[in-house]
Every structure is written in structure tokens, then in C-alpha cells.
py3Dmol code that shows the C-alpha trace and the ligand (Angstrom):
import py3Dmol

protein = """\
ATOM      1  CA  UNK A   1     -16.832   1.050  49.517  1.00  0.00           C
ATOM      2  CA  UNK A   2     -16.691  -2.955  49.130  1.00  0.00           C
ATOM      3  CA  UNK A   3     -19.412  -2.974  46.531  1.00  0.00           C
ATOM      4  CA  UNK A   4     -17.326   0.048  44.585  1.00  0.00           C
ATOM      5  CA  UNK A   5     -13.883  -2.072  44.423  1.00  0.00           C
ATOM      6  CA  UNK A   6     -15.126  -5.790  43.864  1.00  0.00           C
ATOM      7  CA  UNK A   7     -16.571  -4.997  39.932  1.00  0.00           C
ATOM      8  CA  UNK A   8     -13.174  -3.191  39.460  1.00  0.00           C
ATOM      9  CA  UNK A   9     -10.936  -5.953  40.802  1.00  0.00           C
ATOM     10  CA  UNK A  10     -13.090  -8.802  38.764  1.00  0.00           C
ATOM     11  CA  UNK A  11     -12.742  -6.657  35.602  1.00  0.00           C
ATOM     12  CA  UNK A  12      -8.458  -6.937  36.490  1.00  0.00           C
ATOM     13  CA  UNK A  13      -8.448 -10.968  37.004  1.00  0.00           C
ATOM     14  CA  UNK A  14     -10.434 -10.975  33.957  1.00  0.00           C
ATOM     15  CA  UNK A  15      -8.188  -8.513  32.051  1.00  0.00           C
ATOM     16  CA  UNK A  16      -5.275 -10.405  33.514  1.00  0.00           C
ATOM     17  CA  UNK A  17      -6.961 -13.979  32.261  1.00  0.00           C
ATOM     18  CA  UNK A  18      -7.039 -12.681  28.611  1.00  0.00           C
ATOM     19  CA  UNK A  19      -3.971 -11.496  28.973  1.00  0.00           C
ATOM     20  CA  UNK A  20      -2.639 -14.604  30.357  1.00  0.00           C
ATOM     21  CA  UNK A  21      -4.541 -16.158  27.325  1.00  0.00           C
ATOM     22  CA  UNK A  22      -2.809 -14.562  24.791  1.00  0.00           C
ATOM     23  CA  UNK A  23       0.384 -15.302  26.177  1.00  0.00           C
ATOM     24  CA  UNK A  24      -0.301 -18.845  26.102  1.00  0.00           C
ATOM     25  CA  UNK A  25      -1.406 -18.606  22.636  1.00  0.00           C
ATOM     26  CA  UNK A  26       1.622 -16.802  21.613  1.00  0.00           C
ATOM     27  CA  UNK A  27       4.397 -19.598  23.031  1.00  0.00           C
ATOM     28  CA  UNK A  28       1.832 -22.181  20.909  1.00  0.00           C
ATOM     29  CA  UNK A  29       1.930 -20.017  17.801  1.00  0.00           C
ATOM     30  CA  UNK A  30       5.468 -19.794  18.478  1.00  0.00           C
ATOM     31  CA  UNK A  31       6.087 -23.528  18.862  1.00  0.00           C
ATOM     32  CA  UNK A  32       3.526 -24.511  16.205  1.00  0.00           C
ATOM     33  CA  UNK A  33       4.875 -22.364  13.746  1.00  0.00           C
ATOM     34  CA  UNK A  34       7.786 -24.006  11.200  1.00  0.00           C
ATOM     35  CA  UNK A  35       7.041 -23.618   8.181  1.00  0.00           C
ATOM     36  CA  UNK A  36       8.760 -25.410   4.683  1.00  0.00           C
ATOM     37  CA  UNK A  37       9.738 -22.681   2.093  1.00  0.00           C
ATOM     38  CA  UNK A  38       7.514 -23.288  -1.063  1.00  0.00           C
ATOM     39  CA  UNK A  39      10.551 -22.116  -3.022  1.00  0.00           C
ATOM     40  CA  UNK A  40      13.967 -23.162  -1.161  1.00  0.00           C
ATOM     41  CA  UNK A  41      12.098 -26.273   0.646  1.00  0.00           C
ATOM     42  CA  UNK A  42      14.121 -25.237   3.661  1.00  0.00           C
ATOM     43  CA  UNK A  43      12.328 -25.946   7.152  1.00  0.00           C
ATOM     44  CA  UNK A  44      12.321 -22.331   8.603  1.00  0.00           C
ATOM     45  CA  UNK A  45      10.357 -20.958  11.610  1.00  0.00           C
ATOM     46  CA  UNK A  46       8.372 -18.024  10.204  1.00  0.00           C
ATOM     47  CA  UNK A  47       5.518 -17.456  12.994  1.00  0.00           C
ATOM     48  CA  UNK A  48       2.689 -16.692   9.976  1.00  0.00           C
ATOM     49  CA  UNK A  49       1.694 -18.026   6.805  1.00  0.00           C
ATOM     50  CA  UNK A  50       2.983 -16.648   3.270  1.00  0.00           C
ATOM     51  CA  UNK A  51      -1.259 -15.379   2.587  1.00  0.00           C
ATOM     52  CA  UNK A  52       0.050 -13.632   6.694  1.00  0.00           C
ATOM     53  CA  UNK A  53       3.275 -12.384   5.317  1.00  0.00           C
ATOM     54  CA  UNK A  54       1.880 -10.433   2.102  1.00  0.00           C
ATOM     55  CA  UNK A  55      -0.928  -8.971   4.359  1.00  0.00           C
ATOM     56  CA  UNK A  56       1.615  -7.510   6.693  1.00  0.00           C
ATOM     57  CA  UNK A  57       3.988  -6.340   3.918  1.00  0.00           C
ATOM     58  CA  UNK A  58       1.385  -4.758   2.123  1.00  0.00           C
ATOM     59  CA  UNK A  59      -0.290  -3.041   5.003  1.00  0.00           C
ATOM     60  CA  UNK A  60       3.257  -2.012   6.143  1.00  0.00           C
ATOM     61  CA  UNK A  61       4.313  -0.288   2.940  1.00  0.00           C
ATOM     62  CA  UNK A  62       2.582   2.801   3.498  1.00  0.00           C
ATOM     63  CA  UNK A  63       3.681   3.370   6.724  1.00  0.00           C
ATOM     64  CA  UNK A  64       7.529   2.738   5.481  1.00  0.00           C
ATOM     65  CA  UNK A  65       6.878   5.437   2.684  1.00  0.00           C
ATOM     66  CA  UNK A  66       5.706   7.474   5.416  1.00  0.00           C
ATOM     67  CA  UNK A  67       8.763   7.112   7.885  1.00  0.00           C
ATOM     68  CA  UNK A  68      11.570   7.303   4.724  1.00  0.00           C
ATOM     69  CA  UNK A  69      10.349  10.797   3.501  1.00  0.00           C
ATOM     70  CA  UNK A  70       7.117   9.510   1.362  1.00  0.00           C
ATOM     71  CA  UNK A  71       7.599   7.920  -1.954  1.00  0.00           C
ATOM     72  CA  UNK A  72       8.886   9.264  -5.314  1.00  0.00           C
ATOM     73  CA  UNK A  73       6.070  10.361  -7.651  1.00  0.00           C
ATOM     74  CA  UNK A  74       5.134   6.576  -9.929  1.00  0.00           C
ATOM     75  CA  UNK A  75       5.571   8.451 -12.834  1.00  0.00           C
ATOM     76  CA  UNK A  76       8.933   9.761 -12.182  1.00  0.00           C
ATOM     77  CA  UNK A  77      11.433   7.883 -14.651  1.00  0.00           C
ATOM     78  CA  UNK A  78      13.735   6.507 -11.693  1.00  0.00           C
ATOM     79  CA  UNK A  79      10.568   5.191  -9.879  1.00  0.00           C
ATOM     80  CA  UNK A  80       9.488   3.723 -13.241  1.00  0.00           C
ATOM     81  CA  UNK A  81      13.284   2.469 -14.035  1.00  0.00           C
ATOM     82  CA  UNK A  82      13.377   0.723 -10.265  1.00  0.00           C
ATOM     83  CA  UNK A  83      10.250  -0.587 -10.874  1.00  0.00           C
ATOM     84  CA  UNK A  84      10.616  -2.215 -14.322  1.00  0.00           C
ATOM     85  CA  UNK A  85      14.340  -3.519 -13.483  1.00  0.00           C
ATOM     86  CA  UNK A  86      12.436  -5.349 -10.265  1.00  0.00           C
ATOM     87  CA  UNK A  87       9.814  -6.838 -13.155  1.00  0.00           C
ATOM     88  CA  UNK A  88      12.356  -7.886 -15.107  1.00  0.00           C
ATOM     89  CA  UNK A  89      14.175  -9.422 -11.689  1.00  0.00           C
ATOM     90  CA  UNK A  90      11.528 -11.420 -10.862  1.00  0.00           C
ATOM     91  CA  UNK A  91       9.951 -12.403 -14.365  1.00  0.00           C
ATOM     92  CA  UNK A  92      13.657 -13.980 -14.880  1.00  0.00           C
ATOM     93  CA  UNK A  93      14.140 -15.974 -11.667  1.00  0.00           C
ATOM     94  CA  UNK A  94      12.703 -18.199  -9.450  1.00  0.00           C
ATOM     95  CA  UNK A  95      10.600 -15.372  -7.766  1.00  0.00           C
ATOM     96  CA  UNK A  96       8.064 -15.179 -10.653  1.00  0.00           C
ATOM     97  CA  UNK A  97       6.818 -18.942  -9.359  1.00  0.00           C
ATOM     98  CA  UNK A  98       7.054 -17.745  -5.539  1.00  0.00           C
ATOM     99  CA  UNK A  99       3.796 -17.088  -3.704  1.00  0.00           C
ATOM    100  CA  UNK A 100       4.501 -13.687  -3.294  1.00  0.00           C
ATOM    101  CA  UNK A 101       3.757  -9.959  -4.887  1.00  0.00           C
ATOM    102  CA  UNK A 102       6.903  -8.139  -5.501  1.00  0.00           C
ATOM    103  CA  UNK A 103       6.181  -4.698  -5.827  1.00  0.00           C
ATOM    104  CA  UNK A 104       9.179  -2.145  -6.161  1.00  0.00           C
ATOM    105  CA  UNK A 105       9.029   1.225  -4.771  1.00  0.00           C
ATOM    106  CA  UNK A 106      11.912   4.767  -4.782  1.00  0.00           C
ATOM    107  CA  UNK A 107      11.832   6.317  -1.258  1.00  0.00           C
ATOM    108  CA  UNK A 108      12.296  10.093  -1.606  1.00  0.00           C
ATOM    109  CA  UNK A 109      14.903  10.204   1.237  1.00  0.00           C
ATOM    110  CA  UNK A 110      18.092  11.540  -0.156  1.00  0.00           C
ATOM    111  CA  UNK A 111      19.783  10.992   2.982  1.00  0.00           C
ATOM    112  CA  UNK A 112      19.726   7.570   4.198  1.00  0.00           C
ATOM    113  CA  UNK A 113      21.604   4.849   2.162  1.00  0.00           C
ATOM    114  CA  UNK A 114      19.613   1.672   2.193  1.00  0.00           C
ATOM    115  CA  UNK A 115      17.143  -0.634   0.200  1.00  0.00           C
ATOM    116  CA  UNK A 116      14.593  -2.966   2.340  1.00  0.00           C
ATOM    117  CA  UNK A 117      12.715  -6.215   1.970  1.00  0.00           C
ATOM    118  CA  UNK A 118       9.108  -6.286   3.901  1.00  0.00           C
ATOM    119  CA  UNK A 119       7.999  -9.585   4.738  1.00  0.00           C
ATOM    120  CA  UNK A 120       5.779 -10.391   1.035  1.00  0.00           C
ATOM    121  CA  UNK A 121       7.229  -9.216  -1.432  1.00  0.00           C
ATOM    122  CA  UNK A 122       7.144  -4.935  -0.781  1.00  0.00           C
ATOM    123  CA  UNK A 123      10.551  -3.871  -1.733  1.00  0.00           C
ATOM    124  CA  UNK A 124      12.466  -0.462  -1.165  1.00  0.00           C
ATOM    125  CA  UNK A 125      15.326   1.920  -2.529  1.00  0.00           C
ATOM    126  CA  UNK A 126      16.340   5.099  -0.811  1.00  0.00           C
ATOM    127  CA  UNK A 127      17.000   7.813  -3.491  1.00  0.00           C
ATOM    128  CA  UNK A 128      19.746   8.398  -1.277  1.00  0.00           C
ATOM    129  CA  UNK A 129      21.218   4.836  -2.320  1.00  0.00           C
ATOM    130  CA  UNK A 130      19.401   5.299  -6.073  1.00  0.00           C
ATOM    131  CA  UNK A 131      21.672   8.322  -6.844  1.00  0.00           C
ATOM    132  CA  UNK A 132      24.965   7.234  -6.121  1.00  0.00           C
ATOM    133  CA  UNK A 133      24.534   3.750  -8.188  1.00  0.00           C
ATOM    134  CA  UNK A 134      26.186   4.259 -11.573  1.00  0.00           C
ATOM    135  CA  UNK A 135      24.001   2.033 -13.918  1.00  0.00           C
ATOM    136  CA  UNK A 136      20.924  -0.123 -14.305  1.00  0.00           C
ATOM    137  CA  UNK A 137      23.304  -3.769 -13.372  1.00  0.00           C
ATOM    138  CA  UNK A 138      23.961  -2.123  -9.638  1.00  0.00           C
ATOM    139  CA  UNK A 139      20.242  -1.477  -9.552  1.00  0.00           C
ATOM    140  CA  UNK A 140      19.658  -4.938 -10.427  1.00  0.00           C
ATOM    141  CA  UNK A 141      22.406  -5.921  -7.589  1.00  0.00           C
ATOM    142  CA  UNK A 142      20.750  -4.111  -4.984  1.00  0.00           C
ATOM    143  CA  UNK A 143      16.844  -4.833  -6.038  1.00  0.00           C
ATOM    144  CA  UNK A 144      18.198  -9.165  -6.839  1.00  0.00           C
ATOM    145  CA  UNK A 145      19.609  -9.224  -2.926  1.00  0.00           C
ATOM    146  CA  UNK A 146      16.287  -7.636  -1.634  1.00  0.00           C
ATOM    147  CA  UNK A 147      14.368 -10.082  -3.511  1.00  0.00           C
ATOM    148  CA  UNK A 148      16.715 -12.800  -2.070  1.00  0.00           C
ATOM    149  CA  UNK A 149      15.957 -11.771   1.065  1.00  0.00           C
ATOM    150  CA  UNK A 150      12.270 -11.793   0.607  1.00  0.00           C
ATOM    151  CA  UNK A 151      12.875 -15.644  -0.856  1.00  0.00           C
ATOM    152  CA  UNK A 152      14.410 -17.544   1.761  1.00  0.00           C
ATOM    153  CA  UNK A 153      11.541 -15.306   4.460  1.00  0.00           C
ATOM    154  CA  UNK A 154      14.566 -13.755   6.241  1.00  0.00           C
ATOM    155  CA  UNK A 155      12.449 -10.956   8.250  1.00  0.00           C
ATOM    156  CA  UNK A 156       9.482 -13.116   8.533  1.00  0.00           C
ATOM    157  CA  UNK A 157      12.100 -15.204  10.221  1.00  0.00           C
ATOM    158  CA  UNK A 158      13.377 -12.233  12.228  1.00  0.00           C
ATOM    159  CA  UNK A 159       9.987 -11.003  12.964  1.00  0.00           C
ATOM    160  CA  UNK A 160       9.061 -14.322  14.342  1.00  0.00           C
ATOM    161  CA  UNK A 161      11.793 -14.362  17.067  1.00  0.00           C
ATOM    162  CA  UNK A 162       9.988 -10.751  17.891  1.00  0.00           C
ATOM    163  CA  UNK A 163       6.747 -12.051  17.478  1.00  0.00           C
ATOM    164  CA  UNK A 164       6.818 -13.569  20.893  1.00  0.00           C
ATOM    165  CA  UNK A 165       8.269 -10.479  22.539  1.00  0.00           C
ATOM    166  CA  UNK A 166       5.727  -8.664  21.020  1.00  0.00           C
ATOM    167  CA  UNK A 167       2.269 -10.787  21.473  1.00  0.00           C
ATOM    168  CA  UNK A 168       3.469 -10.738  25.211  1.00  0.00           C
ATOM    169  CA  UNK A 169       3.978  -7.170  25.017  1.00  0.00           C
ATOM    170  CA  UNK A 170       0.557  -6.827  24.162  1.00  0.00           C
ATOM    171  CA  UNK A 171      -0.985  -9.656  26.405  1.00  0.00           C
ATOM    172  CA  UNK A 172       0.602  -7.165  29.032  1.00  0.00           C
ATOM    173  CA  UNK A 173      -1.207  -4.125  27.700  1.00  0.00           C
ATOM    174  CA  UNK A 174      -4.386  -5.833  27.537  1.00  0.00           C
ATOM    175  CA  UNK A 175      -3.721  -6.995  31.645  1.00  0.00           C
ATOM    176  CA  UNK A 176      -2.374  -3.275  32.174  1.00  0.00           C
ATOM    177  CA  UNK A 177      -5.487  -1.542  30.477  1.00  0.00           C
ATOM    178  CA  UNK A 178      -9.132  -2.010  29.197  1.00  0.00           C
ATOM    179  CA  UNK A 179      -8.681   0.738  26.281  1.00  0.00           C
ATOM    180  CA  UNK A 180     -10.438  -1.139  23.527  1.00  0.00           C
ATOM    181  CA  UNK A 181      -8.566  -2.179  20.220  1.00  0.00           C
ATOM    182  CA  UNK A 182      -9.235   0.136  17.881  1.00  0.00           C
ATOM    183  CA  UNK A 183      -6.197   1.356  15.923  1.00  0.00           C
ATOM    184  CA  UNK A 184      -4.551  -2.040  16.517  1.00  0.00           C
ATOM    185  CA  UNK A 185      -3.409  -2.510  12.477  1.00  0.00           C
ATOM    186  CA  UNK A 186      -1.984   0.799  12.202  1.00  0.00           C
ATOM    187  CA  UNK A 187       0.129  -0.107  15.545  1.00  0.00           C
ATOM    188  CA  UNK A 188       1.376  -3.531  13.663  1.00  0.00           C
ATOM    189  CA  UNK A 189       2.181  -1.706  10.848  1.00  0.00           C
ATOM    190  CA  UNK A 190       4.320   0.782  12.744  1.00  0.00           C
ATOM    191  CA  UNK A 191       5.858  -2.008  14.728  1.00  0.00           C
ATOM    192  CA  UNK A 192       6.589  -4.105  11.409  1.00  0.00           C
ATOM    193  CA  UNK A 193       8.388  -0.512  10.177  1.00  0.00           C
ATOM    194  CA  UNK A 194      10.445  -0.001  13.110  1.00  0.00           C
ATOM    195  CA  UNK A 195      11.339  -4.163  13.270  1.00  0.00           C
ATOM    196  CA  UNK A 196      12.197  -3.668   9.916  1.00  0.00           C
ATOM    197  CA  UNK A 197      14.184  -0.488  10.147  1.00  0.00           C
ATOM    198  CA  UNK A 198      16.550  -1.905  12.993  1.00  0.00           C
ATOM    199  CA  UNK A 199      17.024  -5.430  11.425  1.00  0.00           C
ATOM    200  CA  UNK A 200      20.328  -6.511  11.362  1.00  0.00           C
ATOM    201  CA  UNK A 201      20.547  -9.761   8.916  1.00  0.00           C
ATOM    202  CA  UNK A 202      22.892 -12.279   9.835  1.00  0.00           C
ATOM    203  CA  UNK A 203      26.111 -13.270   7.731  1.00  0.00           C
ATOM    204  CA  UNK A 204      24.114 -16.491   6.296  1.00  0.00           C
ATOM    205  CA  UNK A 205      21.028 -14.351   5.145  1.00  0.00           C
ATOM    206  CA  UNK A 206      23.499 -11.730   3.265  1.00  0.00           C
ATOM    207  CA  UNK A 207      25.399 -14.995   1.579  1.00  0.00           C
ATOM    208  CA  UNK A 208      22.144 -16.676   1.105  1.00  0.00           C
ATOM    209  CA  UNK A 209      20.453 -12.860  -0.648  1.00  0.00           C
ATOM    210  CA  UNK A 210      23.629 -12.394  -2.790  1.00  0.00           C
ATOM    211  CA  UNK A 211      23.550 -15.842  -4.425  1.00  0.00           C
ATOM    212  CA  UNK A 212      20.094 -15.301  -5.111  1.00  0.00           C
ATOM    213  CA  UNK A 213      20.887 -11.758  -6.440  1.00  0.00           C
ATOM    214  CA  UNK A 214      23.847 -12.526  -8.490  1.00  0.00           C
ATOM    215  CA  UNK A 215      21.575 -15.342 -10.293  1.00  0.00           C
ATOM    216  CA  UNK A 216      18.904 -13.327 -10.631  1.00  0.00           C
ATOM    217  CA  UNK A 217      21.271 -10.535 -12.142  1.00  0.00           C
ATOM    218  CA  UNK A 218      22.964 -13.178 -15.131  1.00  0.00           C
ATOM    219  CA  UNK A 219      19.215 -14.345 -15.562  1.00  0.00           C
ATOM    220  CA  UNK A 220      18.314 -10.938 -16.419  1.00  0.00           C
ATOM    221  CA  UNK A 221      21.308  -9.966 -18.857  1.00  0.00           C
ATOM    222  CA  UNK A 222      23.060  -8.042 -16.500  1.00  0.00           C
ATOM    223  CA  UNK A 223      26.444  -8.604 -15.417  1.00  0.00           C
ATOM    224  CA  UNK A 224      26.803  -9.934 -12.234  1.00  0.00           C
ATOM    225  CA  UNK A 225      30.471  -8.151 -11.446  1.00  0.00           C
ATOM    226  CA  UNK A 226      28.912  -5.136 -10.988  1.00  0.00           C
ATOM    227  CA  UNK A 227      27.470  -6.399  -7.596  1.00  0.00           C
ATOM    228  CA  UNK A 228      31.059  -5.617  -6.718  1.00  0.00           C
ATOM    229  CA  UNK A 229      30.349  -1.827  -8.158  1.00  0.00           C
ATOM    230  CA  UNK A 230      27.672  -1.382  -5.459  1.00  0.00           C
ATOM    231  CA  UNK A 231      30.036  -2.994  -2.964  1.00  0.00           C
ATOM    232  CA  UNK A 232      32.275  -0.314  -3.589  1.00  0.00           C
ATOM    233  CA  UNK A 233      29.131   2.498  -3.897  1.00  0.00           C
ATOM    234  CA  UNK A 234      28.932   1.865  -0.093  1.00  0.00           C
ATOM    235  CA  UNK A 235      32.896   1.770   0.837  1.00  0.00           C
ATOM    236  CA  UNK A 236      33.234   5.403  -1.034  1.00  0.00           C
ATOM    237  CA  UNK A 237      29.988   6.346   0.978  1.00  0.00           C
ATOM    238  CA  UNK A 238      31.697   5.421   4.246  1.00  0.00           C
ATOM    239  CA  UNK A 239      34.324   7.142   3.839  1.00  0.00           C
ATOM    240  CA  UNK A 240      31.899  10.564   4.788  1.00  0.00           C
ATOM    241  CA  UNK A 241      30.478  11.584   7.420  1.00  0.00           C
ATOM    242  CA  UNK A 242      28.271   8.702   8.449  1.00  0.00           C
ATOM    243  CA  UNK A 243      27.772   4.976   7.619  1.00  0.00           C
ATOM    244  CA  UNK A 244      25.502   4.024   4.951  1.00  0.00           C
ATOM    245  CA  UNK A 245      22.728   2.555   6.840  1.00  0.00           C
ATOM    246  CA  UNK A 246      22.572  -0.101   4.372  1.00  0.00           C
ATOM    247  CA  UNK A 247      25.890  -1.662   5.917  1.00  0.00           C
ATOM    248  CA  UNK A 248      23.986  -1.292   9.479  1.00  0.00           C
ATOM    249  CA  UNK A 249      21.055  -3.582   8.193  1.00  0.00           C
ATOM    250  CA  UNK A 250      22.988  -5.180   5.979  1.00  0.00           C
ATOM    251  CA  UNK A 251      26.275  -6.124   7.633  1.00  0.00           C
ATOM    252  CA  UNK A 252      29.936  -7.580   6.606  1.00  0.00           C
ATOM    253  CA  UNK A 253      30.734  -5.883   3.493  1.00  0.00           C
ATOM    254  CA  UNK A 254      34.394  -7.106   3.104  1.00  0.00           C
ATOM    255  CA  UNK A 255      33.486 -11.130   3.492  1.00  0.00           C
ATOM    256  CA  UNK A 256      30.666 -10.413   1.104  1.00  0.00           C
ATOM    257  CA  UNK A 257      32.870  -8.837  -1.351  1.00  0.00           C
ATOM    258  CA  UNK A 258      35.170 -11.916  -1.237  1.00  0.00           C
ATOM    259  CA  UNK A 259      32.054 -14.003  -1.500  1.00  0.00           C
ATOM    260  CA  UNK A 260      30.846 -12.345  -4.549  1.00  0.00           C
ATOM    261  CA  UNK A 261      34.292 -12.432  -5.796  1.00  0.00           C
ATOM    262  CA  UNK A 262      34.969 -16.156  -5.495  1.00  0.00           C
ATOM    263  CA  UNK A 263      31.427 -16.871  -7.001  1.00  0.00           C
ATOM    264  CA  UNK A 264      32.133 -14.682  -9.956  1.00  0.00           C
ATOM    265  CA  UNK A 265      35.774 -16.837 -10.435  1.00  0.00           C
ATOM    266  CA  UNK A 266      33.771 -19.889 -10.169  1.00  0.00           C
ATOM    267  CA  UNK A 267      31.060 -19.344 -12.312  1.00  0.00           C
ATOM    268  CA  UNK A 268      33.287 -17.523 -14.782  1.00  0.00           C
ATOM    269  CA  UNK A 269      36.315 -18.988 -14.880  1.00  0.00           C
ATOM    270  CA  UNK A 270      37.323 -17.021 -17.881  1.00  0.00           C
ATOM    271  CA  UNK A 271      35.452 -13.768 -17.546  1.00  0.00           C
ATOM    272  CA  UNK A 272      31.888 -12.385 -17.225  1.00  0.00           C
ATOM    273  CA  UNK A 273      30.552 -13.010 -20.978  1.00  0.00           C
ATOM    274  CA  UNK A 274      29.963 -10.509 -22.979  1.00  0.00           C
ATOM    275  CA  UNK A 275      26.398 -10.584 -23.695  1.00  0.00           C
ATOM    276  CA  UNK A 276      26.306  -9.497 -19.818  1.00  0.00           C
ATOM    277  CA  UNK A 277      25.657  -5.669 -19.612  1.00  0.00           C
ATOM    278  CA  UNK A 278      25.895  -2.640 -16.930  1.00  0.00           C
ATOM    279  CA  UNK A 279      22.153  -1.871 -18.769  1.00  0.00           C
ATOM    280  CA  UNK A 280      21.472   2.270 -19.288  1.00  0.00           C
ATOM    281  CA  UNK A 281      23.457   4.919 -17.759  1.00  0.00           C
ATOM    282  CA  UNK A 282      22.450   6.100 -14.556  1.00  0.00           C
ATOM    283  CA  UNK A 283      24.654   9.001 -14.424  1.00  0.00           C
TER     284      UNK A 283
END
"""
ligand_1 = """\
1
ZN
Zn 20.888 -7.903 2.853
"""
view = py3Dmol.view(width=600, height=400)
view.addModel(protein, "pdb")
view.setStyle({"model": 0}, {"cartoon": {"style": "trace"}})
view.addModel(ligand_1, "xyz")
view.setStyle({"model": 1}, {"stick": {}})
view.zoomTo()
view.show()
């Protein structure tokens, strides 16, 4: 009996000693791991490198096609419209000298009402949000404040608070079982995905992802005030059934409004000029 048990209790110290291992190297990850933004210079703690970042975004985006109700067809014209307005975003701004690869994709869900960043650059549009936006200046709005958030790293920066939760999470699994680790990308993926679908940005990182937008928007030839359109989108879609998930993720629509407002006062002083446009006709 003594020489069945002893092989299976060294094999749980030693699964317990990785485990322990990867713990530790977690909390050093996690205290090694500020990081200056190559385009804001701010000192932020990101937990992975920007080369880290675009792997996980891009190995994430087809599991987020896959959870919002798979992606509309690439040759679709609103696909190729959200697409070439996100070009244009990023050719005109700061974002075209940024490490990252901005690609811009239309989620078929009709449903939900939301856009989301992935750590990278992978960017996303519900048609459910698509639909209800009026013309190609509130696409800009939403696709410019995704970008933003991308920019300043703002769910790297979330994910990197998780991180820790998570690495231990799976220093526990590794103590619990011996099941080898096969799989293990398509579980990250799935856990970036659901991190990303209950993210809650903070007050700052809306602020900080609308003054990147609005930019971006002017930069582009679009006009800026009709940030406060898609504002307003998402107050008419409240009044339904259900809140937009895009306030849930994206949260404090009425001091964000006034924000936009007073930056639009300030910048413009006497009016939005005129070679500013809504763009095409969504409707
Ligand atoms: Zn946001």
C-alpha cells in the first residue's frame, strides 16, 4: 500500500512546487511590469509587452466574432464602410505611428449595443450599434473612442490587474491537476473575451478615449459634434427595454456629454467649421 501512495504524493508536492512557481513568477511579472506608452509617454502598468498585446488581440478576435454572433460577411458594404472609416481614423491621427495593427471588424449581432477595443489594435461594432447610427461622423465617433482606448492600453491595463488573479488561478489548476496543457491558447483567448466583455472602463479612460476620438474625428474631416449624435443614439436606446450594453462597458454618459460639450465650446468657440462633415448617409 506504502509503495502505491508515496509516487502519488511526490507527483502532488511536485505539482504543488510548480504551482507555487508560477505564482511567484506571476507577483514578479506583476511587479516588474510598468511599462512607458510609446505614444502618450505615460508610465502605465500593462503586465505584457505591445509585440504581447497584438498577439493576444489578434488571437482573441476570432473567438469575440464567435461569442457576438460571428462577423458580417468582408464584402458586405457596412463591413467595408466600418472598415475604411477606421483606415481613414488611424491614417489621420497619431495611431498610424503607434506600434499597433488596427484592424476594424462589424459583429453580426443585431441585439447587443456596443463597440470594443482588444488589447492591439482588434476593434469591434455590433450591427446592433451600426444600425441605429445615422451617418458616417457617428461611425467615426464610436470607431475614434475605441481607438483611444486601444492608445493609452486601457484593457491591457485592466487585464493586468486580472492577470494576477488569473496566473494564480492557473498556478492552482496546475497544483489541483496533472491534465497536460494542451488547449491552453484557446482558454486565454476565451478568458481575454469574457475580460473583455465585462470591462467596465473607468471615468478617466472614457475622458481620456473621447479626446482622442474627437481629435481623431476633426483630423479626419468629420465633425466632431456629432459625437454628441451617438451620445444621444444610446439615451433613445435606453429608453427600451434594456440598456445598451455599450453604457455598461462604457459608463457615465451624462458627464461625458458635458465633456464633449465643453471641448467642442473650447475648441470652437464660434462653431464647428464648415468644412467638417456628418460624411454619407447611413440611413
Ligand atoms: Zn469607452
Amino acid at each position: 500500500m506504502s509503495v502505491g501512495n508515496q509516487p502519488r504524493r511526490r507527483g502532488f508536492r511536485i505539482q504543488i512546487l510548480i504551482g507555487l512557481a508560477i505564482a511567484g513568477f506571476a507577483l514578479v511579472r506583476y511587479f516588474a511590469s510598468f511599462d512607458v506608452n510609446p505614444v502618450t509617454g505615460e508610465r502605465q502598468f500593462v503586465g505584457m509587452s505591445t509585440s504581447q498585446e497584438l498577439t493576444l488581440g489578434q488571437q482573441s478576435a476570432p473567438e469575440m466574432a464567435r461569442e457576438m454572433g460571428g462577423l458580417v460577411a468582408d464584402n458586405d458594404p457596412r463591413a467595408a464602410l466600418v472598415r475604411q472609416v477606421g483606415r481613414q481614423l488611424v491614417e489621420n491621427s497619431k495611431a498610424k505611428e503607434s506600434p499597433w495593427k488596427f484592424q476594424f471588424h462589424l459583429l453580426a449581432d443585431p441585439e447587443t449595443i456596443n463597440a470594443f477595443a482588444l488589447p492591439g489594435g482588434q476593434i469591434f461594432i455590433t450591427l446592433g450599434l451600426f444600425s441605429r447610427l445615422e451617418n458616417e461622423a457617428q461611425l467615426a465617433g464610436v470607431l475614434g473612442h475605441e481607438i483611444g482606448h486601444v492608445i493609452h492600453r486601457h484593457s491591457a491595463e485592466h487585464m493586468a490587474k486580472g492577470q494576477l488573479g488569473q496566473m494564480l488561478s492557473t498556478a492552482a489548476g496546475v497544483a489541483a491537476s496533472d491534465e497536460n496543457s494542451s488547449g491552453q491558447s484557446a482558454q486565454m483567448a476565451a478568458m481575454v473575451v469574457n475580460q473583455m466583455l465585462q470591462l467596465k472602463y473607468s471615468r478617466g479612460d472614457e475622458s481620456e478615449s473621447d479626446g482622442y476620438g474627437l481629435v481623431a474625428m476633426v483630423d479626419s474631416g468629420y465633425d466632431p459634434s456629432q459625437m454628441l449624435g451617438v451620445m444621444r443614439i444610446l439615451a433613445e436606446a435606453s429608453q427600451g427595454n434594456r440598456q445598451p450594453e455599450f453604457l455598461a462597458s462604457h459608463p457615465h454618459p451624462e458627464s461625458r456629454q458635458q465633456q464633449i460639450e465643453a471641448w467642442l465650446k473650447k475648441t470652437y468657440p464660434n462653431g464647428v467649421p464648415k468644412n467638417l462633415t456628418d460624411g454619407s448617409s447611413l440611413r
